[in-house]
ZADO-92244 format. One record per residue (C-alpha): x, y, z; residue number from 0; residue in one letter. Coordinates in steps of 0.25 Angstrom, whole numbers, plus 5000, padded with zeros to 4 digits. Each point is the difference from the previous one (the first is absolute). Last residue first. Example, Ala and Ser with C-alpha at 12.3 -4.5 7.8 and 13.67 -1.06 7.14 Angstrom:
// residues 2
     x     y     z   nr  rest
  5055  4996  5029    1     s
  4994  4986  5002    0     a
END
This chain:
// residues 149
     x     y     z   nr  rest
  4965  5127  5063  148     x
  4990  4998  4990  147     x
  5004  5001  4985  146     x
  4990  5007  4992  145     x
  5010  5009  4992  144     x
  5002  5009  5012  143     x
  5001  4998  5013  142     x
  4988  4992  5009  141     x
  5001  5004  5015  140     x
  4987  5009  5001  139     x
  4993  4988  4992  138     x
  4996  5003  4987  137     x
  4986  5003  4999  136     x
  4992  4990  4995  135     x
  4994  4993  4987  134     x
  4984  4997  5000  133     x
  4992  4988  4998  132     x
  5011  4993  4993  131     x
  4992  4986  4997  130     x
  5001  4987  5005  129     x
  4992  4988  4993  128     x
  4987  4991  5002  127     x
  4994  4991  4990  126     x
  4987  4996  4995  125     x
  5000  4988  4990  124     x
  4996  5002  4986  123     x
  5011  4994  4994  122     x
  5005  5013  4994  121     x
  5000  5005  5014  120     x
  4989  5008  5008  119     x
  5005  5011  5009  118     x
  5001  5004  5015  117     x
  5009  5010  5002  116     x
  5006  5002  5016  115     x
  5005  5012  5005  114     x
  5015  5005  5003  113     x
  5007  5010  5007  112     x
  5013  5006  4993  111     x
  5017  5003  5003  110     x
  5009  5001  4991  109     x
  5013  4993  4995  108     x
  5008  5002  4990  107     x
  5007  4987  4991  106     x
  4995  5004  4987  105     x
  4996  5013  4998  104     x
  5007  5006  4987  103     x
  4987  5005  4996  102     x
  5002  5013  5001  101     x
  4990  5012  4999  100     x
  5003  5016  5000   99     x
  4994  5003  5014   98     x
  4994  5014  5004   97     x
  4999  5001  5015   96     x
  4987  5003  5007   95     x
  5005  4987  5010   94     x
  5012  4997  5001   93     x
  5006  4991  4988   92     x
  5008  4987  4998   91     x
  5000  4994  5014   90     x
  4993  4987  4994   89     x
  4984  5005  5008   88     x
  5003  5015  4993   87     x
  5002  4993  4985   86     x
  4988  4989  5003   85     x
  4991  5011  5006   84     x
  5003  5010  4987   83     x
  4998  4989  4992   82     x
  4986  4996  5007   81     x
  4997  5017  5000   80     x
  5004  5000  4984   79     x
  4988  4990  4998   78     x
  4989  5009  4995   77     x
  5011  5008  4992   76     x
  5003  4987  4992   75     x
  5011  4991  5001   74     x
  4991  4985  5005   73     x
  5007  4994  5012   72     x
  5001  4987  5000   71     x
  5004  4993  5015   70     x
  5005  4986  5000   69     x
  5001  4994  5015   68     x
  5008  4988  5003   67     x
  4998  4993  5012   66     x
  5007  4999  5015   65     x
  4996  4996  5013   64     x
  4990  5004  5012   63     x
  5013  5006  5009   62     x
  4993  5014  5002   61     x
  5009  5008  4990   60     x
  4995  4990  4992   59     x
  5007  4998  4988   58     x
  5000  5003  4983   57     x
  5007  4997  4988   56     x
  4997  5011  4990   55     x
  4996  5001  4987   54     x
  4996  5014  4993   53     x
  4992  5000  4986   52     x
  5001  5012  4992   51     x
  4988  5004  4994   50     x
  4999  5007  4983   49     x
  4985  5005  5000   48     x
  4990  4996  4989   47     x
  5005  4986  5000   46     x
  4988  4993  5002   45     x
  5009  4991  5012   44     x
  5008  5013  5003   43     x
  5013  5002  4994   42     x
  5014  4995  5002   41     x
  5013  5003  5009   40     x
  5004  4990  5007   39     x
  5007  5001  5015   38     x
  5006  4988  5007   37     x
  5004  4998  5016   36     x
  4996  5010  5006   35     x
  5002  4998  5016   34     x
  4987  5003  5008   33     x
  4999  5000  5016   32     x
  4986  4997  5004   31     x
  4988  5006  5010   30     x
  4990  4991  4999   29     x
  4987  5006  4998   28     x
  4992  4989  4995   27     x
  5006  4987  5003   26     x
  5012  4994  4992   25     x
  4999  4988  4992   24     x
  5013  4992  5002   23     x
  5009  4996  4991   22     x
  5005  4986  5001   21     x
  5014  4998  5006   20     x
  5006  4989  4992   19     x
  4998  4985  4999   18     x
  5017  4996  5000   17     x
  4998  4985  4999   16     x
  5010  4999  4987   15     x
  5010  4989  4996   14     x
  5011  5000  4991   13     x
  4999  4995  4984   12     x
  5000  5012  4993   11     x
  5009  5008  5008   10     x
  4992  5010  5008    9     x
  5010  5013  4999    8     x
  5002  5009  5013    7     x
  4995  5013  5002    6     x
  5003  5013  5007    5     x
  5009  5004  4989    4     x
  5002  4986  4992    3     x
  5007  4986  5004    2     x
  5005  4990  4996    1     x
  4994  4985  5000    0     x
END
């Protein structure tokens, strides 16, 4: 076997028992620390707005697990606010402060509270997923480029 960053290769004939943490579903209003982990740019699903889609790997600041959480965020006027909370939540902007956007955001952290969607899959069953409710303030010993002290 060798070895990679952080990881180390399955040969093809070793064996595995490893099951892995299962993500959680987090409760409504659970407070969670984001990490980005990928950033697309695209367009909405009728494609009259271009929407970039933000995903991050998300955990309970109150010990109830992890998940992955991806946030789309139309760019229209009527969703400037949402960037503007995403921006300021990251350690990018203040508040009232004009922001030329970046989407080099792999890696930063933020802060958000989380609800619950409740949506029908393609197979028809009902299913249950976390979504960003609304992104925070950056905690008073957060520095600059969404890394937390």
């Amino acid at each position: 076997m060798s070895e990679h960053v952080d990881d180390v290769v399955i040969g093809w004939d070793d064996e595995v028992s490893e099951d892995g943490n299962a993500f959680a579903l987090l409760p409504d209003g659970d407070e969670v620390e984001l990490t980005v982990t990928d950033v697309e740019r695209g367009h909405n699903k009728d494609g009259s707005a271009p929407q970039v889609k933000v995903t991050f790997a998300a955990e309970s600041l109150k010990g109830y697990g992890r998940t992955g959480i991806v946030d789309y965020i139309k760019m229209t006027r009527k969703s400037e606010w949402k960037l503007c909370e995403l921006f300021t939540a990251l350690g990018l902007r203040k508040h009232g402060e004009r922001l030329k956007l970046r989407w080099d955001l792999q890696g930063m952290k933020a802060r958000a509270t989380v609800s619950v969607d409740q949506y029908t899959g393609r197979d028809g069953d009902l299913r249950k997923s976390n979504k960003i409710k609304r992104y925070l303030e950056p905690a008073a010993n957060a520095v600059s480029d969404g890394e937390f002290a």
